[in-house]
N, C-alpha and C positions, 0 to 999 in steps of 0.2 A: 504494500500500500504506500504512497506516495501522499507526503500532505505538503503543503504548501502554508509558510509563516509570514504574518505583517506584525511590524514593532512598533510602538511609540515610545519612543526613549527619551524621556522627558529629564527636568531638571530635580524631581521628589518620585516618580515612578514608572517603570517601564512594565509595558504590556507586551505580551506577544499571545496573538491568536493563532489558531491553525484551521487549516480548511482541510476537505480532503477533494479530490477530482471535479466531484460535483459539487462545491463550494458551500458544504455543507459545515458548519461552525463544527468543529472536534474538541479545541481546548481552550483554554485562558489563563494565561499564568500574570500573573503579577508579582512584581519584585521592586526594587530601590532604583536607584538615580541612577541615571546613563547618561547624563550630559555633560563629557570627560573634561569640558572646560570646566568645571566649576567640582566634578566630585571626582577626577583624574581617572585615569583608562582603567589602573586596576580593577577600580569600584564597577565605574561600569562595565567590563568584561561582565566581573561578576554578578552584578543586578541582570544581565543580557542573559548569561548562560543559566541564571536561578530562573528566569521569566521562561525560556525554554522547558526545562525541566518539570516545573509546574504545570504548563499548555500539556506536555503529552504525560503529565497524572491525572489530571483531569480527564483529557481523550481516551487513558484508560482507563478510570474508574465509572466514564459511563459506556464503559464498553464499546467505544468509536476505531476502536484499533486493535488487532489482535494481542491478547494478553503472549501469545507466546514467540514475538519477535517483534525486534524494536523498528517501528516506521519510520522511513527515507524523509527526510526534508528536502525537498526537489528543487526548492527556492523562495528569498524569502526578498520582500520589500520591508526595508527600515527608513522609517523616518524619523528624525532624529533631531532634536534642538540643538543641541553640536555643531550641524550641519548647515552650512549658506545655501539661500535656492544655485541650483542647477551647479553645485560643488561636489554632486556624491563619490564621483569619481577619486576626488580625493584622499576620500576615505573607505573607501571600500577595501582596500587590503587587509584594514584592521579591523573590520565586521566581519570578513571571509575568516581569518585566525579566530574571532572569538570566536565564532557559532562553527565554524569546522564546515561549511555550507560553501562549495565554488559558485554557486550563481546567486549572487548578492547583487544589489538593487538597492541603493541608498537615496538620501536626498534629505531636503531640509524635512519637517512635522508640518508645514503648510501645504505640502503636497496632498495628502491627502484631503486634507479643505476645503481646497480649490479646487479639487476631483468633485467634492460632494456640491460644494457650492455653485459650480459653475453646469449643474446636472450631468457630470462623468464627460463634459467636452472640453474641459481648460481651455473655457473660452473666458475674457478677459473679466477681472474679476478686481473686489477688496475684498482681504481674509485677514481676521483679526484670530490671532491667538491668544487667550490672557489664563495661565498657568501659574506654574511657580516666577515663569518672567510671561512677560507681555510684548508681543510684536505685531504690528500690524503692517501689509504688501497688498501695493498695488500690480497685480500680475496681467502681463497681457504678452501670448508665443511664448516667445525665451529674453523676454527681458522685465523687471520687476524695482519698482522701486520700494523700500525697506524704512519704517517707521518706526522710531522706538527699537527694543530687542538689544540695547547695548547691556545690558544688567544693570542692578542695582547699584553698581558706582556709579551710572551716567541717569538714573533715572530710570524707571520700569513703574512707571504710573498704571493702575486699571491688574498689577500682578499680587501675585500672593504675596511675596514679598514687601509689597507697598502696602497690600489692604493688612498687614500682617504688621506693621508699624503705627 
């Protein structure tokens, strides 16, 4: 069986879901920080690889995967607060090492937003994030201008950190 993983790897917690062929929800893990700027790579490997682990106990405790051999991760999309729009590239070496996964798929955590927001066409858009930080982009093709999202030293008005002061 082959599933297929999406992460949000935020700046207080990372998900990762899993689907299986027919895009069927299998699991859901949750785990700590993955936003390596701010809680350093070690943490996040480790929140990455605990939010895995989690997605397929869940997949197997409701019976979505065979109990007696462990299911392929075929490929995964991460979006990441880490990550600048259209930078995944950057970073994918070190999402490919932590999750042990060759067909990795990264990008900024507004990607997906802008998938939902713009009805699945990334057609041009404004998508606000407001998290543990707060970003808001104006996105239109492949160029985006970036509001906010420098962190709490430059100001992150509208984020946890802010409503959190």
């Amino acid at each position: 069986m082959t599933l297929f993983a999406g992460f949000d790897c935020g700046g207080t917690s990372t998900r990762c879901m899993l689907v299986n062929e027919s895009g069927e929800i299998c699991g859901l893990g949750i785990s700590g920080p993955a936003n390596f700027h701010y809680c350093g790579r070690e943490r996040a490997a480790a929140s990455i690889k605990e939010s895995i682990a989690l997605a397929m106990q869940t997949a197997a405790a409701r019976q979505l995967v065979p109990a007696d051999q462990e299911p392929g991760i075929g490929g995964m999309f991460i979006a990441s607060a880490a990550v600048e729009v259209f930078a995944g590239e950057n970073h994918a070496a070190f999402f490919k090492e932590v999750t042990g996964c060759p067909n990795v798929i990264c990008d900024s955590d507004i990607f997906p937003v802008w998938y939902a927001a713009s009805e699945k066409r990334f057609a041009p858009a404004i998508c606000t994030i407001a998290g543990t930080g707060a970003v808001t982009y104006l996105l239109h093709d492949d160029i985006f201008v970036k509001a906010s999202g420098w962190g709490p030293l430059f100001g992150d008005e509208g984020a946890g950190y802010d409503l959190g002061q």
